[in-house]
Phi, psi and omega in degrees: 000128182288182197238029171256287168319327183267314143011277186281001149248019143274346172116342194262118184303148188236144160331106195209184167071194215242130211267147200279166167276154193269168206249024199267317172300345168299316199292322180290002200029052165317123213234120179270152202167115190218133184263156168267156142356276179308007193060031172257121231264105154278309172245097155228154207252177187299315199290346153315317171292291189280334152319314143318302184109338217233119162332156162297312184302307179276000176295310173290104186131332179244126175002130168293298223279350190260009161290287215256341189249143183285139182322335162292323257198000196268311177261069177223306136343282182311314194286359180274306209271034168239344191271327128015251177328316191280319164279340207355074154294115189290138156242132188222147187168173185250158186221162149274149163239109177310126122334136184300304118038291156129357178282163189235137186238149204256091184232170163266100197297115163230102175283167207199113159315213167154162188222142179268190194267000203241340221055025182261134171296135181218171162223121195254143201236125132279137181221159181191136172286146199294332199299315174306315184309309170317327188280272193332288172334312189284328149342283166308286194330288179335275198317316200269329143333309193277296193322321186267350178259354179287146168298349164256151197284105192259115180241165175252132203222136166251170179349328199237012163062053141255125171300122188276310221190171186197158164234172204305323182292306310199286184317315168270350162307289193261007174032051168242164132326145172293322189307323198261039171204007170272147218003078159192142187293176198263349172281339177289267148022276175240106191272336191262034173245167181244083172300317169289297201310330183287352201256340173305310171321309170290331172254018157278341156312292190272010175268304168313284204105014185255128166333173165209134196238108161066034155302107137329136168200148186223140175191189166236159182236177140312328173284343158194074206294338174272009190227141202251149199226130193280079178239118187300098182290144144195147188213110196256166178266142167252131184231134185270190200280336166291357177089011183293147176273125170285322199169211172215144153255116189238142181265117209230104157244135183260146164245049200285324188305306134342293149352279160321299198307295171335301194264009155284303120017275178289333169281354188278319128026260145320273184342317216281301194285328185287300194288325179302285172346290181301336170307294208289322196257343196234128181111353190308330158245221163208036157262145183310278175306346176287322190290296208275006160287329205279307165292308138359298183268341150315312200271353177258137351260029172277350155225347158212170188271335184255122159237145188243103152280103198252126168251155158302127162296340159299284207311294173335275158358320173105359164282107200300147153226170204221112151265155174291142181308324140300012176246167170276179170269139184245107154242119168296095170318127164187057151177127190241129179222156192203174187204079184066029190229095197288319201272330190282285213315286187314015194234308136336131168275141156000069176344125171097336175252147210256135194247169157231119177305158182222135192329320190286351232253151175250016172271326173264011158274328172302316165255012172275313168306330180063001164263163172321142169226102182262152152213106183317305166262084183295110137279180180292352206251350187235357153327295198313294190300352173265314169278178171269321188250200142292287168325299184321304200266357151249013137327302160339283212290291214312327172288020183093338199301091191288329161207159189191131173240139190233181192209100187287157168254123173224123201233137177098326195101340161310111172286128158232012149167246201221147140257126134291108183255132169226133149260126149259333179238333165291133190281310207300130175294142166298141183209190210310289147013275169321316167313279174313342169294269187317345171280355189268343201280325195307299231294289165347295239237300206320318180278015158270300195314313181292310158311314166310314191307309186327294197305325179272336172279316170312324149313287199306312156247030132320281190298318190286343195260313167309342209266304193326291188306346168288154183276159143216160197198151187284140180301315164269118188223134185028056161060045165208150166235158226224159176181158207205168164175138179237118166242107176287146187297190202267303182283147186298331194281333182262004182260143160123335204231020169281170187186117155252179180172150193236137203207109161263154199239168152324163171048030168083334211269146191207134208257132203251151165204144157258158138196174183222158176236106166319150181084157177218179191113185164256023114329284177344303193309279191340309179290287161009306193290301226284354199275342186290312197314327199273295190303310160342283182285005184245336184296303181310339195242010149079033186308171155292161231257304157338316178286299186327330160290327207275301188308308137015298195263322184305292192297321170340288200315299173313001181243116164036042176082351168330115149252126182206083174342150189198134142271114173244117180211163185232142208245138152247132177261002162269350183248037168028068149208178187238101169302118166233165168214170195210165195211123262308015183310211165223139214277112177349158146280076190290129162267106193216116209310133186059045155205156183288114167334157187206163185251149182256101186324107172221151174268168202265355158057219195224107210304142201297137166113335180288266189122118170115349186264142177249164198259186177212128166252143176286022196300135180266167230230146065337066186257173161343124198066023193267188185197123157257161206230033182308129183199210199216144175294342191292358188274306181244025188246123180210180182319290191282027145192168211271175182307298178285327137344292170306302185315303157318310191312311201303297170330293202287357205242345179269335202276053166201190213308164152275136195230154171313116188330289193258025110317317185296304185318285190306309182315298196306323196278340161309298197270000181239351177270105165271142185310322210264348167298084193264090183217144168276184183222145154211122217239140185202083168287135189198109208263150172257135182261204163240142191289133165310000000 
């Protein structure tokens, strides 16, 4: 179907019917004159008239030359139109002419015999002013001039989008001859270009007249078929001086170069906006998974539709690892991110669990080697190796995955494991660009990642040495029941130095203690063990509750310059009371049924380790259903409000029916442990019962 014929099934008139005559002799006002033998004027046209000056009534009938030629200028006239007449041999040339006006025009002739059917001679003169003539000409010169030296590729198109013409760039471009591109479409021509578009584009063109600017197009020409080429189209309608439609002129510039240039551009662009992102978005805390979520949730969907965060299962451990050509990889998931590839995810391991790699696999050539592994075109042949299992890989293909990268994280100099990329719905393959993106987002995430690891091994065993150092203890013991809770802080750095204890005495009697150890850490931790060990053995020998401190402070001093608050009482359940003493602490709570809780006036004496200060021991009246309250400043101390503030809070949160310890344990650490409190608690209750 010609694009005339597609044209008209779309509904749309296509340039048809019987073409108007063109105007290019209007624009010359070409002026008709046809003389007898004698040279007297017979025939004259309108454009004679205005060319001239002089009506058909004065025209007809009288000497041309001595009409139009000045008297000097007559046998000159003359001896050209017998030679006319005589040879007839055409003369074209320019003359002066008189104007009726009485002005001299400068015009251009081209004289002709002719003959009737009778034989008889006539002579017919075309005339145009020269000026006009000159101009078009110059016109022309110009046009054919521009045409045939521009750098850019100029086609001539008729009506029915066949080429009239091409000019030599058009010709290097598309690397045919102009011969081989004349009455032929431009899909005949170049069959590997996107040919529709250009040609809807041209006959929206010649339907309208509104130009069409800089229409794209990719395609391959014959000058250089193996390389696909970007070129920038406009296509104007051409019309003669009567408005008759000729065709279309289209302009071919190429802009693959440019083209590039742009998206290269635009991916450093990205690549740039990608790594600001990744600043901003990844390390925001210094937990390990949060962390490697975090790189994840970077790389999806701005560089692959899948991502994987694999640590070496060593490394996690807190251990360098080294593989061998023959080992396998142990890697610990601990991140999956996707972008809507339900099959990709489930193809993926598990956040938290540890797979094993098989040497051949190319996420552990990626982290025995440490270098990048792309593969651009995935074949069927390179599932297996990309997946961990069989299942894993038909997973894969059923999600499409078409290309894959993986990348080590390295911090340090450590491999410490992979980023895994993956595309299923983005077409584009990964290629260098993309390569260089992700080693910036790894190298970038891998020293957050390493800090987490640090920090999360350091914590663990932080926590594991508090924990140690921490008692367990039965709930009911010598006529109190008892219930606890230790909440280690958030920073690693911030761990260690709360402490409780349940210490049963002699005589039934059973000795309660709180402290905090200023400093944190695993010192803190350290001190924390040895000042409980010290309280233990000091306890057994049944001091008073005031001497126990003063030994206390005696043991502080001695640990390295160590400070630490302390509450200590010893509860007897035949005189129902509590000896207590406190050492720069915060003061217990008595809980006592049908009356308000109330913190209990003690002095507050100086925290153990200043040293020279004597303690004051207290007693309080304890009977059966009574509650003491013991605790830590991390419970109830935080930035945005005062002490007493918290303390009330503490009060009113106490003030109600009796409930079971530990429900009261979880309420308190619920409605008073604040996130932004980076302090541990050590929360310690203990209600008096009645002796059996």
């Amino acid at each position: 179907m010609s694009p005339a014929e597609a044209s008209a099934a779309e509904d749309e008139e296509p340039v048809r019917g019987p073409v108007r005559p063109g105007g290019l002799l209007d624009v010359l006002g070409m002026a008709s004159v046809v003389l007898d033998a004698k040279g007297r004027i017979v025939l004259w046209s309108p454009q004679a008239e205005e060319l001239f000056g002089y009506s058909a009534r004065e025209a007809l009938g009288q000497y041309a030359a001595r009409l139009m030629v000045h008297e000097r200028h007559i046998e000159l006239v003359g001896k050209l139109f017998a030679d006319v007449m005589s040879t007839g041999q055409s003369w074209a040339g320019g003359f002066p002419i008189r104007h009726k006006d009485g002005s001299t025009h400068v015009v251009e002739f081209r004289n002709m015999r002719l003959m009737d059917a009778n034989g008889d001679v006539f002579a017919l003169g075309l005339a145009a002013d020269q000026s006009t003539v000159r101009r078009l000409e110059q016109d022309v010169a110009l046009s054919e001039r521009i045409v045939q030296q521009s750098p850019i590729g100029l086609a001539v198109l008729d009506t029915e989008l066949r080429f009239v013409s091409v000019n030599p760039a058009l010709e290097r471009i598309n690397g045919v001859p102009a011969g081989e591109h004349v009455g032929r479409t431009v899909r005949e021509v170049l069959p590997n270009l996107d040919a529709d578009t250009l040609e809807t584009a041209a006959l929206r063109v010649l339907r309208t007249g509104e130009p069409a600017i800089d229409r794209s197009t990719v395609g391959r020409t014959p000058a250089d078929p193996d390389e696909e080429h970007i070129w920038s189209v406009s296509v104007y309608r051409l019309e003669d001086a009567s408005d008759n439609v000729l065709g279309v002129a289209a302009s071919v510039v190429d802009i693959t170069e440019p083209y590039r240039a742009g998206v290269e551009a635009e991916n450093a662009r990205r690549r740039l906006a990608v790594i600001a992102d990744a600043s901003a978005r990844i390390g925001t805390t210094l937990d390990l998974e949060r962390t490697a979520a975090e790189l994840a949730d970077v790389a999806v969907p701005e560089l692959a539709d899948v991502a994987v965060v694999d640590l070496l299962d060593t490394v996690v451990e807190g251990r360098r690892s080294t593989l061998g050509p023959a080992e396998p990889a142990m890697l610990r998931a601990l991140a999956v991110r996707a972008e809507l590839d339900a099959d990709a995810v489930h193809a993926a391991d598990t956040p938290g669990t540890v797979a094993r790699y098989a040497p051949d696999r190319l996420v552990t050539l990626c982290v025995r080697t440490g270098e990048a592994v792309l593969v651009p075109q995935v074949k069927d042949e390179d599932l297996p190796r990309i997946a961990r299992s069989p299942e894993a890989a038909e997973l894969l293909a059923r999600a499409g995955l078409h290309s894959y990268l993986a990348v080590p994280l390295i911090a340090r100099g450590e491999v410490l494991g992979a980023l895994d990329l993956k595309r299923t719905r983005n077409p584009a393959p990964f290629d260098d660009d993309d390569l260089l993106l992700a080693r910036e987002l790894a190298g970038r995430a891998a020293v957050q990642i390493d800090n987490a690891r640090w920090y999360q091994n350091a914590r663990t065993t932080a926590l594991t040495l508090q924990r140690s150092l921490l008692p367990t203890h039965p709930r009911v013991t010598n006529g109190l029941e008892v219930a606890s809770r230790y909440q280690p802080a958030g920073a690693t750095v911030e761990v260690g130095g709360d402490w409780f204890d349940v210490i049963p005495l002699d005589g039934g009697r059973t000795a309660l203690v709180v402290g905090d150890v200023m400093g944190s850490g695993i010192n803190a931790a350290a001190t924390m063990g040895r000042l409980r060990t010290a309280t233990t053995t000091l306890a057994a020998l049944g001091l008073d509750p005031a001497v126990l401190l003063e030994h206390l402070d005696k043991t502080t001093s001695g640990l390295d310059h160590s400070i630490a608050t302390c509450v200590y009482a010893v509860h007897d359940p035949l005189l129902r009371q509590c000896r207590i003493a406190n050492a720069g602490h915060l003061p217990p709570v008595r809980v006592r049924p049908g009356r308000p809780p109330e913190l209990l006036d003690l002095p507050t004496g100086v925290p153990l380790g200043v040293g020279g200060i004597p303690f004051a021991t207290t007693t309080v009246d304890f009977e059966p259903g009574d509650e003491l309250v013991f605790y830590t400043d991390g419970l109830v101390e935080t930035r945005r409000h005062s002490l007493d503030e918290r303390l009330d809070a503490l009060l009113a949160l106490l003030d109600a029916p009796a409930r079971p310890l530990e429900e009261v344990c979880d309420l308190l650490l619920r409605e008073l442990h604040h996130p932004d409190n980076h302090d541990d608690v050590a929360l310690l209750i203990a209600r008096a019962q009645e002796l059996p």
